[in-house]
C-alpha positions as CSV (number, residue, x, y, z in Angstrom):
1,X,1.8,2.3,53.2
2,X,1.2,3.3,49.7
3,X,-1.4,2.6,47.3
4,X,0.8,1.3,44.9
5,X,4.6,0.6,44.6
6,X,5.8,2.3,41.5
7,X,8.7,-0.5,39.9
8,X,11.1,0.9,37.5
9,X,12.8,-1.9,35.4
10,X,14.5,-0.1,33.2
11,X,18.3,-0.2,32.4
12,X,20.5,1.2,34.8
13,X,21.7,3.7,31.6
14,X,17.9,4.6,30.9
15,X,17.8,5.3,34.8
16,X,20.1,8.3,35.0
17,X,17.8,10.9,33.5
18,X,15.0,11.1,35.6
19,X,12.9,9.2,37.6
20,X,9.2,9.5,39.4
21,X,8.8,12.2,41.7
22,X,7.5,9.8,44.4
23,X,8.7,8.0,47.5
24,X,6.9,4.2,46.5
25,X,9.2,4.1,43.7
26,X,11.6,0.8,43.6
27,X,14.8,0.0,41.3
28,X,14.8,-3.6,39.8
29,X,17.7,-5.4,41.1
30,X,17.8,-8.8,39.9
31,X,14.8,-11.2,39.9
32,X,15.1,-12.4,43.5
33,X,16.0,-9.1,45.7
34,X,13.5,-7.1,43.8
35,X,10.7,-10.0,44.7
36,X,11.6,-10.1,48.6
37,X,11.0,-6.6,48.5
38,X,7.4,-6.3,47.0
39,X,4.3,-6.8,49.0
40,X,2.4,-9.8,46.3
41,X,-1.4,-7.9,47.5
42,X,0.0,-4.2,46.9
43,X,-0.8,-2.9,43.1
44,X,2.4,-2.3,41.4
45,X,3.1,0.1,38.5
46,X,5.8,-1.2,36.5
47,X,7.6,1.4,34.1
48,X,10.4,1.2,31.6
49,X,12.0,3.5,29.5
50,X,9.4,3.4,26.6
51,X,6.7,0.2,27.5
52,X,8.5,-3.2,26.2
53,X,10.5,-4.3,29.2
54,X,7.7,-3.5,31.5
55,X,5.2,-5.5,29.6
56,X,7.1,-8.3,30.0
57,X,8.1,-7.9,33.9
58,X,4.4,-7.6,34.2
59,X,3.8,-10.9,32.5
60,X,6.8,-12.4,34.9
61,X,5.1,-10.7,38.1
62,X,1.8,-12.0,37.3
63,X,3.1,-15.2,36.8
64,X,4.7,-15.8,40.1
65,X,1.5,-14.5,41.9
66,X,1.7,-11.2,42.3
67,X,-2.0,-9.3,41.7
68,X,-2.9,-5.2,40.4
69,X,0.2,-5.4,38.7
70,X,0.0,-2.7,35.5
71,X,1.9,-1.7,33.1
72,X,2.7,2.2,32.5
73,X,2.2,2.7,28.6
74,X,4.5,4.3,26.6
75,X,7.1,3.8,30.2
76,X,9.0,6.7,31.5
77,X,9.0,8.6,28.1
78,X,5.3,8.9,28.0
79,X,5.1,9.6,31.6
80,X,7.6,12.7,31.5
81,X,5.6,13.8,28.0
82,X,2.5,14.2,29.7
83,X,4.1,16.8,32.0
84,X,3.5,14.3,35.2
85,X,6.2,14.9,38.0
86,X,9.6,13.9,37.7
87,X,12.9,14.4,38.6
């Protein structure tokens, strides 16, 4: 198991790019299939493409009990500025 699940949410055009150079890395896919999938005790990072649509899936998480849930600032675009791995 990972330490974390990475969760992109962002649009499937935003998606295309790039995207995290790590295996723990799950696409949204609709409220329900995406919540069967997650483990509600494993710490998820949830990323968009630049922060807004992840704050508010964190909010959503949170709210139907999941717990370590974070939000990546500044989503994928910050990520990729910083010179982290992607693809």
């Amino acid at each position: 198991m990972h330490r974390f699940v990475i969760l992109d949410v962002r649009r499937r055009r935003n998606g295309k790019a790039a995207t995290f150079r790590e295996p723990c890395c799950t696409r949204w896919m609709g409220w329900g299939k995406t919540l069967d999938q997650l483990d509600r005790k494993q710490p998820i990072a949830v990323h968009c493409k630049g922060g807004y649509r992840s704050a508010i899936a964190c909010s959503l998480l949170e709210a139907a009990g999941f717990e370590g849930v974070v939000n990546v600032i500044g989503g994928f675009d910050a990520w990729a500025a910083a010179g982290l791995k992607v693809e």
